[in-house]
C-alpha positions as CSV (number, residue, x, y, z in Angstrom):
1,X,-122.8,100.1,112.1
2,X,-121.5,96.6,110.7
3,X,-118.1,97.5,108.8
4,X,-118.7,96.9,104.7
5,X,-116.3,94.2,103.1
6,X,-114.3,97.0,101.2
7,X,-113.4,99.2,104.0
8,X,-109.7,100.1,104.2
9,X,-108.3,99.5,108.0
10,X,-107.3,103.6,109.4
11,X,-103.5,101.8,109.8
12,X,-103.1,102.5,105.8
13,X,-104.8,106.2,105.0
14,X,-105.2,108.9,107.9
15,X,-108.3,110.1,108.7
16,X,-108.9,113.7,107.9
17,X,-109.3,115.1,111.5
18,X,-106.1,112.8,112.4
19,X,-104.0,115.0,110.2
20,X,-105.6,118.5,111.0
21,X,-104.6,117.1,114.6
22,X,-101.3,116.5,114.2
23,X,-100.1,119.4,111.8
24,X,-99.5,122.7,112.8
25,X,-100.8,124.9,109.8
26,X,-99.1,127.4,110.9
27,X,-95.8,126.2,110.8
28,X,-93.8,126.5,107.1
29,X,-92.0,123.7,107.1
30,X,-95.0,120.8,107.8
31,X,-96.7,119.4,105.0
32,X,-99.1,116.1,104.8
33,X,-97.9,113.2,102.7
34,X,-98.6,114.0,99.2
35,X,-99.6,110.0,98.6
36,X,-101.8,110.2,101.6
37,X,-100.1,107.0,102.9
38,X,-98.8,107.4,106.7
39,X,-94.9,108.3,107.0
40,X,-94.8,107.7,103.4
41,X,-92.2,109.5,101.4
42,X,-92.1,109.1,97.4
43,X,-88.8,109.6,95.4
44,X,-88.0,112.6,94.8
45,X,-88.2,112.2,90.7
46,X,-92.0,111.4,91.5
47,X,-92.2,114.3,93.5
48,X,-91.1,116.7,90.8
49,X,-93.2,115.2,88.3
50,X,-96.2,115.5,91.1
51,X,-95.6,119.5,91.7
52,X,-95.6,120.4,87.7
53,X,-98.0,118.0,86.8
54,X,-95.7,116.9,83.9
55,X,-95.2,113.2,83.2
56,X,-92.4,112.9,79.9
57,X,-93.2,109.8,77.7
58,X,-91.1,108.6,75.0
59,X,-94.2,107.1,73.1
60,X,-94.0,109.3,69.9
61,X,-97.2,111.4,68.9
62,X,-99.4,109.6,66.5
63,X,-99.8,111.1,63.2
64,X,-103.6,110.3,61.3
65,X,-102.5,109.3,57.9
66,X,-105.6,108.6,55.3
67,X,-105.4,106.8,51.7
68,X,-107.9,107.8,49.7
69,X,-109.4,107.0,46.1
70,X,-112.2,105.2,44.2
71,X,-112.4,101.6,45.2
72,X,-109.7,99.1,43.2
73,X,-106.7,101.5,43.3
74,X,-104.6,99.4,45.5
75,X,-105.1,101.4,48.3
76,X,-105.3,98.7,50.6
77,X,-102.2,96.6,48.8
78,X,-100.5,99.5,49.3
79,X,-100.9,99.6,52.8
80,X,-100.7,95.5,53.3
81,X,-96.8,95.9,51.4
82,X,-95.8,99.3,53.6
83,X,-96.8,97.0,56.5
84,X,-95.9,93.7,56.1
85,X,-93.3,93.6,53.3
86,X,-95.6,91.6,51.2
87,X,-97.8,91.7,48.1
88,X,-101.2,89.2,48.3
89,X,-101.4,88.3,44.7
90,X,-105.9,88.4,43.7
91,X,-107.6,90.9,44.5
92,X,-108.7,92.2,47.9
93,X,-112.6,92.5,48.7
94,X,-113.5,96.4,48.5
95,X,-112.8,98.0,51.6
96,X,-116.2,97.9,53.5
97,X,-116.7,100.9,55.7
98,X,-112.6,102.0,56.9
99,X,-110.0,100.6,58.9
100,X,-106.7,101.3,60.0
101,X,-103.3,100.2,60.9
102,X,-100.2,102.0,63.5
103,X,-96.9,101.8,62.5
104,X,-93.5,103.7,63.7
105,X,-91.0,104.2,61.5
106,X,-87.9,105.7,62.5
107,X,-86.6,109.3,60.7
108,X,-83.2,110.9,61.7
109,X,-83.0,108.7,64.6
110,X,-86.5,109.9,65.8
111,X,-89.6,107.7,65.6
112,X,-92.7,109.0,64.4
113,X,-95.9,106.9,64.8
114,X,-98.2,106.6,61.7
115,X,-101.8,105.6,62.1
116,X,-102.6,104.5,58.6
117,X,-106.4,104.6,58.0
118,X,-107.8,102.6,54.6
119,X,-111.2,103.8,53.1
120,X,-113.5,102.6,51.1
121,X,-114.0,104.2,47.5
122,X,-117.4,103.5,46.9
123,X,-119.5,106.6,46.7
124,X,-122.3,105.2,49.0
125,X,-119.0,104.7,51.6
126,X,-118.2,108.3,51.3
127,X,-120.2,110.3,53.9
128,X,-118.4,107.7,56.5
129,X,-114.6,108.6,55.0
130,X,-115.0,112.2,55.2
131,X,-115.8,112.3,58.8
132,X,-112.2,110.9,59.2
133,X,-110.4,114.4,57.2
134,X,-111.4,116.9,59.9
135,X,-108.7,116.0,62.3
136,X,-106.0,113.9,59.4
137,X,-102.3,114.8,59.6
138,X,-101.9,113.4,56.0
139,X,-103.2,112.4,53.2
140,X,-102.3,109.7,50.5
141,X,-104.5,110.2,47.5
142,X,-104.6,107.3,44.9
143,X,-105.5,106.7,41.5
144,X,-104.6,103.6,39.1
145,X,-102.3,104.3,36.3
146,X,-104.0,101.3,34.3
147,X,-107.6,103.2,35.3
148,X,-108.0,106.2,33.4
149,X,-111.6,107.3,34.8
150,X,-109.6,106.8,38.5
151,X,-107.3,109.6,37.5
152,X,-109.8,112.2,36.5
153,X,-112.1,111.6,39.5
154,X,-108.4,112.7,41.3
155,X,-109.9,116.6,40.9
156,X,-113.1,115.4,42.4
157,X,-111.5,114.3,45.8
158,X,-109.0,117.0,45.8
159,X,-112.3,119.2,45.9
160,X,-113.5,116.8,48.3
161,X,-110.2,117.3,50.4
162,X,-110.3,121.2,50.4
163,X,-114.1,121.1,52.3
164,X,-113.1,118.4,54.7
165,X,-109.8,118.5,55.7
166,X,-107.6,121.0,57.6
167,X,-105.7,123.6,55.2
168,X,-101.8,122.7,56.4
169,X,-103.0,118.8,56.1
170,X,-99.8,117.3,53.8
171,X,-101.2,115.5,50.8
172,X,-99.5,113.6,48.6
173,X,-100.7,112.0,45.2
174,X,-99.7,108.4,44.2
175,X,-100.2,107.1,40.5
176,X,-100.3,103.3,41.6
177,X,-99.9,100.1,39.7
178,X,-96.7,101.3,38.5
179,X,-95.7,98.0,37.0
180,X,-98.6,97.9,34.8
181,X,-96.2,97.7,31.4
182,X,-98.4,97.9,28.6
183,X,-101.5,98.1,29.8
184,X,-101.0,102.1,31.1
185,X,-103.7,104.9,30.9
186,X,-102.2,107.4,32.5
187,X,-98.9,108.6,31.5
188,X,-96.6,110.0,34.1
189,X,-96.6,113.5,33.1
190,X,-99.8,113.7,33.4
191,X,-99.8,112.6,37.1
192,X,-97.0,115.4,37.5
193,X,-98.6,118.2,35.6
194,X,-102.0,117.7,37.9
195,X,-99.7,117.8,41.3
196,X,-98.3,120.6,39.9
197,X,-101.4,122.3,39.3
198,X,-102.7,121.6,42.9
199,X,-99.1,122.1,44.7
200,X,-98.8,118.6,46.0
201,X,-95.9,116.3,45.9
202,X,-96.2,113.2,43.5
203,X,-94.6,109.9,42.9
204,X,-95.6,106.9,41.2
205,X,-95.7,103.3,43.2
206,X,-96.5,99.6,43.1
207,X,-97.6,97.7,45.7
208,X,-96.6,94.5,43.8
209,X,-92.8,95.4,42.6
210,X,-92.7,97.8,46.0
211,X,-91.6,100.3,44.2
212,X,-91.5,104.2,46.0
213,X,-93.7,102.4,48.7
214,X,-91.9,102.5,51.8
215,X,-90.5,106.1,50.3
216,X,-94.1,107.5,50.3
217,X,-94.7,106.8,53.6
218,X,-91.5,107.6,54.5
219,X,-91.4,111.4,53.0
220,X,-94.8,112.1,54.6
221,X,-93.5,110.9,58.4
222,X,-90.3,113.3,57.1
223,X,-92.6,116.5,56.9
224,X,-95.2,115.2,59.9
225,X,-91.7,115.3,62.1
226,X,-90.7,118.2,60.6
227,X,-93.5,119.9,61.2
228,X,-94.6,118.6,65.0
229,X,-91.0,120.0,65.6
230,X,-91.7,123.6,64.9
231,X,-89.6,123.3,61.8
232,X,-91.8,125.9,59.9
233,X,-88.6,126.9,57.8
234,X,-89.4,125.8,54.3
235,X,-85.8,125.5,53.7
236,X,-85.4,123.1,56.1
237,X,-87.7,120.7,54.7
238,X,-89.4,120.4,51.6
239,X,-91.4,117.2,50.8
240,X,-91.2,117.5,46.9
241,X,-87.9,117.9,46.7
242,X,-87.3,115.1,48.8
243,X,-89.4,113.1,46.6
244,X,-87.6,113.9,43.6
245,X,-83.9,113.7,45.2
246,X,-84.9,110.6,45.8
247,X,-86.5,109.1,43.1
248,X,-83.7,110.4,40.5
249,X,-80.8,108.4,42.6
250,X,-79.3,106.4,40.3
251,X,-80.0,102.8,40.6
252,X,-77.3,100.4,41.8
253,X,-76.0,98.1,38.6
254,X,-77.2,94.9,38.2
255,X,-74.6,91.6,39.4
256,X,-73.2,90.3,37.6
257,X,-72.6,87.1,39.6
């Protein structure tokens, strides 16, 4: 029979029968290369990683991360400034569909990956975004403080959240457009007594000014590391509280210079 193009040459892999040959089974202290390449010895690091089947990576786990809300909340602004830095002045098109975006950010000298997912807010959308709860780490849920129909459809998706998603999912709500001035709908204390109501943590943010973006984000990679830890302690961590720590620091005074 002709020899096929791909055939390996018997100088590289023993046969089968070559090896039963050769070994004595019988005898503790043979064993047959574990690569299967003749005389071939690995490291022995290799070798401990090939006898427990363990390989360590330093790639951190990747935490699903959702922002949620009727279409024209910022949601994608939102994510645009947590991941760029910068604030696209015009709107963006509605989200069609969803999308997403991976970013590590680095807590207590640990790095914990965020896969940021976008969705679209339009109701006909809807059926596609709550395939994406089932298996979400976390949950950003937006409404626009300017947008006072926004805010009470908040109760909706909260309802939406509690059929879909997992219970111990971290949700946070967002009041965004926080720059708005004079043109605000919702008052704060509104947005506080509702996450109060539902047991969620809540801050206010703008995508344009930047303000409490990067600390949303931030506080929910806090509790995702917290919690992929083991740290089930409530004492240890407490989102809420972080939020609020952080978002009564007083503010450095202007310069004068």
């Amino acid at each position: 029979m002709a020899q096929t193009d791909d055939s390996m040459d018997d100088d590289v892999f023993e046969a089968v029968d070559d090896v039963n040959k050769r070994l004595d089974v019988s005898s503790k202290n043979t064993h047959p290369s574990p690569t299967g390449y003749r005389n071939y010895k690995p490291p022995d690091e290799i070798l401990k990683l090939c006898q427990y089947d363990v390989i360590v990576s330093d790639e951190p786990v990747v935490h699903k991360t959702i922002l949620l809300g009727d279409s024209g909340v910022g949601k994608t602004s939102l994510l645009v400034k947590f991941d760029t830095g910068k604030f696209h002045s015009g709107s963006f098109s509605a989200t069609v569909g969803i999308g997403f975006t991976t970013k590590v950010v680095t807590v207590d000298n640990t790095k914990v990956k965020l896969q940021i997912w976008d969705t679209a807010g339009q109701e006909r959308f809807r059926s596609v975004t709550h395939a994406y709860y089932r298996d979400a780490h976390a949950l950003l849920l937006l409404y626009d403080v300017t947008n006072k129909t926004s805010f009470d459809n908040i109760r909706a998706w909260l309802g939406e959240i509690r059929e879909y998603a997992q219970d111990d999912v971290v949700i946070m709500l967002l009041g965004n457009k926080a720059d708005c001035g004079l043109d605000r709908a919702v008052r704060r204390e509104d947005g506080e007594r509702l996450a109060r109501e539902y047991n969620v943590a809540f801050m206010e943010t703008s995508a344009k000014s930047g303000q409490n973006v990067e600390l949303a984000f931030i506080a929910v990679a806090r509790e995702l590391k917290c919690r992929s830890t083991g740290q089930k302690d409530a004492n240890t961590f407490n989102v809420k509280d972080y939020i609020r720590e952080q978002t009564e620091k007083p503010q450095c005074p202007p310069c004068n210079t």
